[in-house]
C-alpha positions as CSV (number, residue, x, y, z in Angstrom):
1,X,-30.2,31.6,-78.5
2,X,-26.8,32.8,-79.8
3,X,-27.6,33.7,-82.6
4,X,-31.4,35.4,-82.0
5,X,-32.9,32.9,-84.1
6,X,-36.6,32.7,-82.6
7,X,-37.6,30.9,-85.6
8,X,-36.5,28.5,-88.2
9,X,-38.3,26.6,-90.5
10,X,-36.6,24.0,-93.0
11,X,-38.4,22.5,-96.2
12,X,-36.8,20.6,-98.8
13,X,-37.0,18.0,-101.7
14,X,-34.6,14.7,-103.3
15,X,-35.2,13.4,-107.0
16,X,-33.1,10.8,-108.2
17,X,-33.8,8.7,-111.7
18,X,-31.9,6.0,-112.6
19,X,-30.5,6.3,-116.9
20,X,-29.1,3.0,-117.2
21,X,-25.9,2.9,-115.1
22,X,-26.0,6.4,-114.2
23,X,-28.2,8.0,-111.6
24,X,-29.0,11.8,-112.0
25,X,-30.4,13.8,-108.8
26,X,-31.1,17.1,-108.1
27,X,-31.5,18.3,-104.4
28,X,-33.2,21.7,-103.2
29,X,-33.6,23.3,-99.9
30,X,-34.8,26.3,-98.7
31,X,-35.5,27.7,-94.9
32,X,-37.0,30.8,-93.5
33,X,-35.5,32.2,-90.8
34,X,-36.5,35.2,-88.2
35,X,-33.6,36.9,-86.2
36,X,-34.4,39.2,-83.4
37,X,-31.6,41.1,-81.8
38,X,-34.0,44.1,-80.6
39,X,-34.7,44.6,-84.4
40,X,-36.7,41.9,-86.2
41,X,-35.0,40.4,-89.3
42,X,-36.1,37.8,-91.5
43,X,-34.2,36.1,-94.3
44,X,-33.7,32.9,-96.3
45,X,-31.0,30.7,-97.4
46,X,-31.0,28.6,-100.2
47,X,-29.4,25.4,-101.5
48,X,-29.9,23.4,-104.3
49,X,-27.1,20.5,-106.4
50,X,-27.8,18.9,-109.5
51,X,-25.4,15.2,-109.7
52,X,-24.4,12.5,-112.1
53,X,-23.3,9.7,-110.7
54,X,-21.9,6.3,-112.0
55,X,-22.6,3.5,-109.7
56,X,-20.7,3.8,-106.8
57,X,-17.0,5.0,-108.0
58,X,-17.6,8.3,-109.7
59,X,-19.2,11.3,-108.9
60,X,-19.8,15.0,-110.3
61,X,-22.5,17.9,-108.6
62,X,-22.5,21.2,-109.4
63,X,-24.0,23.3,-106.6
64,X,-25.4,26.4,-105.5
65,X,-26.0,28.3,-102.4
66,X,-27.5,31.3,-101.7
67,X,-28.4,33.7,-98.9
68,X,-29.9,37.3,-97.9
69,X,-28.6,37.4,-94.5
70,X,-27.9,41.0,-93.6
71,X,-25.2,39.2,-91.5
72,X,-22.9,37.9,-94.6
73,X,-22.6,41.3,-96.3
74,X,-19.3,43.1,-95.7
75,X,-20.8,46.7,-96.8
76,X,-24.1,48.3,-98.2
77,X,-22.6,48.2,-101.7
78,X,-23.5,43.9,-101.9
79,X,-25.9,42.4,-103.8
80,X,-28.8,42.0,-101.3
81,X,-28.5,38.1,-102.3
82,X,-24.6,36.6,-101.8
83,X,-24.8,33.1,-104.2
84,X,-22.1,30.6,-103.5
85,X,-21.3,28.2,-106.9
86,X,-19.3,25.2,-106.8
87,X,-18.4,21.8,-108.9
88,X,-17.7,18.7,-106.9
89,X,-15.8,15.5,-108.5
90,X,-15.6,12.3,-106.2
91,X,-14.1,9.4,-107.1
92,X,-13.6,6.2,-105.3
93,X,-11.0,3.4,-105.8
94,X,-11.9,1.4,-103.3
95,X,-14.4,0.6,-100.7
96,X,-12.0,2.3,-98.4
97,X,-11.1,5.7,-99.9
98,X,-12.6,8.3,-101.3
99,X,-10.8,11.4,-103.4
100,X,-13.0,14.5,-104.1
101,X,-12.0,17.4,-105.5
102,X,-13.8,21.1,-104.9
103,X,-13.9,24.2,-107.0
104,X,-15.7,27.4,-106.1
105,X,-17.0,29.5,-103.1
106,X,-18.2,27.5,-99.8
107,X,-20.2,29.7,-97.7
108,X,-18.8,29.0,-93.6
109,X,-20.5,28.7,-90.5
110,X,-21.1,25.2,-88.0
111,X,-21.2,21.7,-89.2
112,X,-22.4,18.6,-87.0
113,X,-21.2,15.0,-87.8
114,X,-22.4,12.6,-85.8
115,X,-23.2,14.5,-83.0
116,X,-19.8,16.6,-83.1
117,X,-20.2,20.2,-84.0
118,X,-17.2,22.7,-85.6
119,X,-16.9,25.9,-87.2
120,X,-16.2,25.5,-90.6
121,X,-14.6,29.1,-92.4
122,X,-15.4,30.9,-95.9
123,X,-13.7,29.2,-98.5
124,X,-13.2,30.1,-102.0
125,X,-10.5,28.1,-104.4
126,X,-10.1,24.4,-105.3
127,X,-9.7,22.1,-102.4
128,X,-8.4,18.4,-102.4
129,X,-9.8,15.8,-100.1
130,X,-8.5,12.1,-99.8
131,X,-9.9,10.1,-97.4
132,X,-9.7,6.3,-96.3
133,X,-11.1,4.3,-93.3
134,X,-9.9,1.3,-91.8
């Protein structure tokens, strides 16, 4: 209700296809939303990775992300579509850790992890993640 989403509808599609040791998916989403504030708005975001992966310990996806949210645009002059490109690498040592390096434009706005929700921001650069569990 925050956000004056009355509707929201969310489709999407998985294909994976095992070459030997290497396993090549491609992911696409797409969802239709409607916005009223007074003034009805509808618009679509998109999102859609192709990956390579080797087993279990390496890891590439390049990705894209799209949107026509009238909310995203700083001024008239934008595109009417904003995209959002980016190359993942992940690699994995060990069960235990996990290092995954980012490059390119992350579009912001909530995440939910297991029931926990924050605000992640914009992004644009190359970010480093190393994880481990224990």
């Amino acid at each position: 209700p925050f956000t004056g989403e009355k509707q929201r509808y969310t489709g999407g599609m998985n294909l994976e296809k095992e070459i030997s040791e290497y396993t090549v998916g491609l992911d696409f989403e797409l969802q239709a939303v409607q916005r009223d504030f007074g003034v009805i708005e509808n618009f679509q975001n998109l999102y859609t990775s192709l990956s390579l992966y080797k087993g279990s310990k390496f890891g590439a996806s390049i990705l894209i992300e799209a949107s026509n949210d009238s909310f995203l645009k700083e001024s008239d002059t934008e595109p009417n579509w904003l995209f959002y490109p980016g190359i993942i690498l992940n690699f994995k040592p060990v069960q235990s850790s996990n290092i995954s390096l980012f490059a390119g434009k992350r579009r912001g706005g909530p995440a939910c992890n297991s029931g926990v929700c924050y605000d992640v921001l914009d992004f644009q650069g190359i970010e480093l993640r190393l994880s481990s569990t224990f």
